[in-house]
N, C-alpha and C positions, 0 to 999 in steps of 0.2 A: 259649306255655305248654302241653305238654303235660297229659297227662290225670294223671299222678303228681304233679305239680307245681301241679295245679290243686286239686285234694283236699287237700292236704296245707296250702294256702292256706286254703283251704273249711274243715277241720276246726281250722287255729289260730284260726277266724272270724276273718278276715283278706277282702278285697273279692278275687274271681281276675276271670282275663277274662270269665267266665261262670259261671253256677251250675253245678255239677255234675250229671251224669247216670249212676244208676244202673237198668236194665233190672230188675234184680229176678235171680231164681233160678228160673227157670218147674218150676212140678211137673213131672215124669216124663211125665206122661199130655197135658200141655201141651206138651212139647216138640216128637216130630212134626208136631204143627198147625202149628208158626209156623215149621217149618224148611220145611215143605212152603208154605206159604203165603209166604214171601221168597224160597222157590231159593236157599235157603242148605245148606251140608253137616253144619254141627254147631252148637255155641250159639257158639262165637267167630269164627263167620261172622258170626252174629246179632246178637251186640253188637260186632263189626265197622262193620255196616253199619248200628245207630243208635246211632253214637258212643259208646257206655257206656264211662264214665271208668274202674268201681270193679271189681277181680275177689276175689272170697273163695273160698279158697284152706284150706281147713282141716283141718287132721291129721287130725281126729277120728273121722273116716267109716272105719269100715274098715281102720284102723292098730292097733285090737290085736289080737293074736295070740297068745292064751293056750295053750300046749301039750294043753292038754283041750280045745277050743275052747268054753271057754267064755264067753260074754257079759260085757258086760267089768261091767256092774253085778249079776249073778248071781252074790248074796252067799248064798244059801241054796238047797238042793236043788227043783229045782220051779220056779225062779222066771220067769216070765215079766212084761216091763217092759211091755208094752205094756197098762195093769190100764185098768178102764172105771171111770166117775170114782162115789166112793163105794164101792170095792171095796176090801177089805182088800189090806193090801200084808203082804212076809213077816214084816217087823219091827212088826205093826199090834201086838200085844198083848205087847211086849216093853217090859218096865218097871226092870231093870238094866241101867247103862247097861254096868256090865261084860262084859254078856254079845257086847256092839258087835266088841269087839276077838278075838273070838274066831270072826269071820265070815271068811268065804273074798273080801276086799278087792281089787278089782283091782291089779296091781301095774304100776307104769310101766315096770318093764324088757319087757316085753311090747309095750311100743307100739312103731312103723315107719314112720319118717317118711319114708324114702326117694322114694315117690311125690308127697307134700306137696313136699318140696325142689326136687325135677327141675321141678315145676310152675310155682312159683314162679321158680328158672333161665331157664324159656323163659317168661314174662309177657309183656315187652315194656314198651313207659312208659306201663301201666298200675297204679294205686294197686292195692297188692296186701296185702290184709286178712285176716290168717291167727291162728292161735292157736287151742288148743281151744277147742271151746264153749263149754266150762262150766258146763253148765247143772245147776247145782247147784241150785238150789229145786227143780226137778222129776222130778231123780234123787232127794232125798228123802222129794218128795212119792209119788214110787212104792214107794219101799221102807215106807212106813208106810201108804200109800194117804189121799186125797186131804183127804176127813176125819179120819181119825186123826191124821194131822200136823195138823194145825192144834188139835186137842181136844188132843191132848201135849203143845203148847207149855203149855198152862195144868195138866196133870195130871202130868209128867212133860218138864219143860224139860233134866233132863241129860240124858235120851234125847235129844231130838232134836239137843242140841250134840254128842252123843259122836257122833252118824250124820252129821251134816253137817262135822266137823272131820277124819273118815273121807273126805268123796268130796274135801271140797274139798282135802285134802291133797295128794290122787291128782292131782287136777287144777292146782293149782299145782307140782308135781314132774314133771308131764308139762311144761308150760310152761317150766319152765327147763331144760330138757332140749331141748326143741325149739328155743326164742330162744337159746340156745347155740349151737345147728346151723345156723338161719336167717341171725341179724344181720342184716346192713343189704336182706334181698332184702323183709324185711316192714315195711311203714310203718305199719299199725293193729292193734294187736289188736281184733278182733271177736267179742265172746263171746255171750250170750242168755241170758235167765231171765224168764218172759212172768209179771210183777207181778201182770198185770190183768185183769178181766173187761168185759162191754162197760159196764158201770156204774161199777165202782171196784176196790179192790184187791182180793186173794185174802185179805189179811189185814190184820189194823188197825195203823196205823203201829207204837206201841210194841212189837207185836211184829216188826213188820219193822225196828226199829230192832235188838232182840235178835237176832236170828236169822238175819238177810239182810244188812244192813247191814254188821257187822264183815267179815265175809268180801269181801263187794262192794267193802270198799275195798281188802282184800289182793291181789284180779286187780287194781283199778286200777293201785295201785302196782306193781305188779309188771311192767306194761306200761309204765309209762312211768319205772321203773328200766332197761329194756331199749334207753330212746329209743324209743318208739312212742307212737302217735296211740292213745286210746283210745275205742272206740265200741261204745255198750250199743245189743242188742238188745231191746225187749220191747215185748210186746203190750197193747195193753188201755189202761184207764183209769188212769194210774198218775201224774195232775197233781200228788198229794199230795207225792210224795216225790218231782218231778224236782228241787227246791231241794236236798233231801238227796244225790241223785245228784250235781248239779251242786260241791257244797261237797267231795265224794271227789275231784273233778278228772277226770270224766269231761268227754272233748273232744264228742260228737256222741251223738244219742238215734237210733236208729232203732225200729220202722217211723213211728214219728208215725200211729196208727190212729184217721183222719181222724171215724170217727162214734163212737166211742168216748166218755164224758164227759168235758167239758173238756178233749180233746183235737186242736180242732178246729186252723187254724192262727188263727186271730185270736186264739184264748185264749192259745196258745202265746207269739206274739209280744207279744203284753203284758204278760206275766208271766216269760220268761225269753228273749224277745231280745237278743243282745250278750252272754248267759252262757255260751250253750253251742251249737253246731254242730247245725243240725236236717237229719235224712234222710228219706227219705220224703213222706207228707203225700199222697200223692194218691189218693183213694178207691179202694178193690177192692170193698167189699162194697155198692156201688149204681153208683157214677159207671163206674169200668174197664170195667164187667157191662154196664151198661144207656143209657149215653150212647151220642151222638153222637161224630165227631172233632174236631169244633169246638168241643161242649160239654167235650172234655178240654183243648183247647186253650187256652179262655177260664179254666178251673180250674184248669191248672198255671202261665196268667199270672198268676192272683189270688194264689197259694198264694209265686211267688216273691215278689211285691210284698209280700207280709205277712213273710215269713222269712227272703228273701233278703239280704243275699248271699252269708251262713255258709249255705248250703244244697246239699245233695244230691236234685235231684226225684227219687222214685222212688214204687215204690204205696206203700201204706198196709200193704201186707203182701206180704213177696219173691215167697212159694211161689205165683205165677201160676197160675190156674186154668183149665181149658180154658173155661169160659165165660168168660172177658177175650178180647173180636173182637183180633184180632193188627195189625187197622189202628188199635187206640185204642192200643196199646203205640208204635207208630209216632209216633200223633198227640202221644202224651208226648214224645215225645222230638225230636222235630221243634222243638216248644213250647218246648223246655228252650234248644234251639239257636237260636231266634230271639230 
């Protein structure tokens, strides 16, 4: 059984020869540590040489190309996405919703899949998980800034529909444009929207049911209109609504953020093993940081024993950070192999 074929088992929750192993996405500032530290030449040396099943592969980085070059969510003169949290965004005191449509919108003819493709091309038989992002909660949680979207949904709810039926358009119309061009070289869509804080949601269900929900099910569908495996990325504490996830037909939850509330894996497998495909699970913000490699050893045994055999071990959160020792990434994966 190969590594496409083993995923692909893993996310129908289906028993493969083994759980799955995913490395993560080590940050930037992480990378030379562990290329330097295995005598490796790049990351697909790296997840070479500890077996890592899963590659994401994603258009979104870097594929548009706006003729002014401008950013592709710089809907208003001035705007920079990167806002610090509680900081008015450009849309913060915008109260017609007509005034939405009258913004400078990204447009998908702009985007350039060309790189995405060739990549996907040369993969190999590995599970290859591509699709834009989408991270539509948090494109427009910036354009309203962090508190005002959330204060709108209750002062002004057709604003934040008329802004959010805006990106996520953009991002469903990039997606079939791309799953057009891809077909059968991508098996998951993988997209992200981080629900959760380390205690609970960002927002109270019934407004995630209005606001997040409708749309959450139109990527789902839309991936698995395409024939693909679909797997949500998000952060945080989000036990409430993984039943609601689960009822859209999402196939797999990633990161599973191990200290998180009710997010542990014994909660998880009690409450929705056999429904849904678990990724992750293995601590980043104590255990990867501050253990042993034994102590990672004996916790990626517990963690399949609770999850397994719908499972993918990986951290508890991709973006590796240079304090993760490069022998406890090892010791995952070693772990996952025995």
């Amino acid at each position: 059984m190969d590594s496409r074929e083993r995923l692909r088992t893993i996310f129908n929750k289906r028993p493969a020869d083994r759980c799955g192993f995913w490395t993560g996405n080590p940050h930037p500032d992480t990378v030379p540590l562990y290329l330097n530290h295995f005598k490796v030449p790049h990351l697909e040396g790296l997840y070479s040489l500890l077996n890592d099943d899963f590659r994401w592969i994603c258009p979104q980085w870097n594929s548009y190309h706006h003729p002014e070059g401008k950013g592709m969510f710089v809907v208003t003169k001035g705007f920079e996405c990167n806002l610090g949290h509680g900081a008015p965004g450009p849309l913060a005191y915008c109260e017609d919703p007509r005034e939405i449509d009258r913004l400078d919108w990204p447009d998908p003819r702009h985007m350039d899949y060309t790189a995405c493709l060739k990549a996907l091309r040369a993969c190999g038989p590995y599970y290859r998980a591509s699709g834009m992002w989408s991270c539509f909660f948090h494109n427009v949680m910036d354009l309203f800034g962090l508190e005002n979207y959330f204060v709108k949904m209750y002062t002004h709810p057709e604003v934040v529909e008329a802004v959010t039926r805006r990106v996520c358009e953009f991002y469903l119309q990039c997606n079939e444009d791309f799953f057009r061009l891809a077909g059968r070289e991508v098996d998951g869509f993988f997209f992200g929207n981080d629900f959760g804080t380390q205690l609970d949601l960002f927002l109270a269900p019934e407004m995630f049911d209005r606001f997040v929900l409708p749309w959450f099910r139109k990527f789902t569908d839309q991936g698995h209109a395409h024939g693909y495996q679909v797997i949500l990325h998000s952060c945080g504490a989000i036990h409430k609504v993984i039943g609601r996830l689960i009822d859209t037909g999402v196939d797999a939850l990633h990161p599973l953020q191990a200290r998180a509330a009710d997010m542990d894996a014994a909660t998880l497998a009690r409450d929705f093993k056999g429904k849904i495909a678990f990724m992750g699970g293995i601590d980043t913000q104590e255990l990867l940081v501050r253990g042993t490699p034994d102590e990672i050893r004996r916790d990626v045994r517990r963690v399949i024993d609770l999850l397994g055999p719908a499972l993918v071990v990986s951290p508890s959160h991709e973006a590796l950070l240079p304090n993760v020792p490069p022998e406890n990434v090892r010791a995952m994966a070693e772990a996952t192999r025995d």
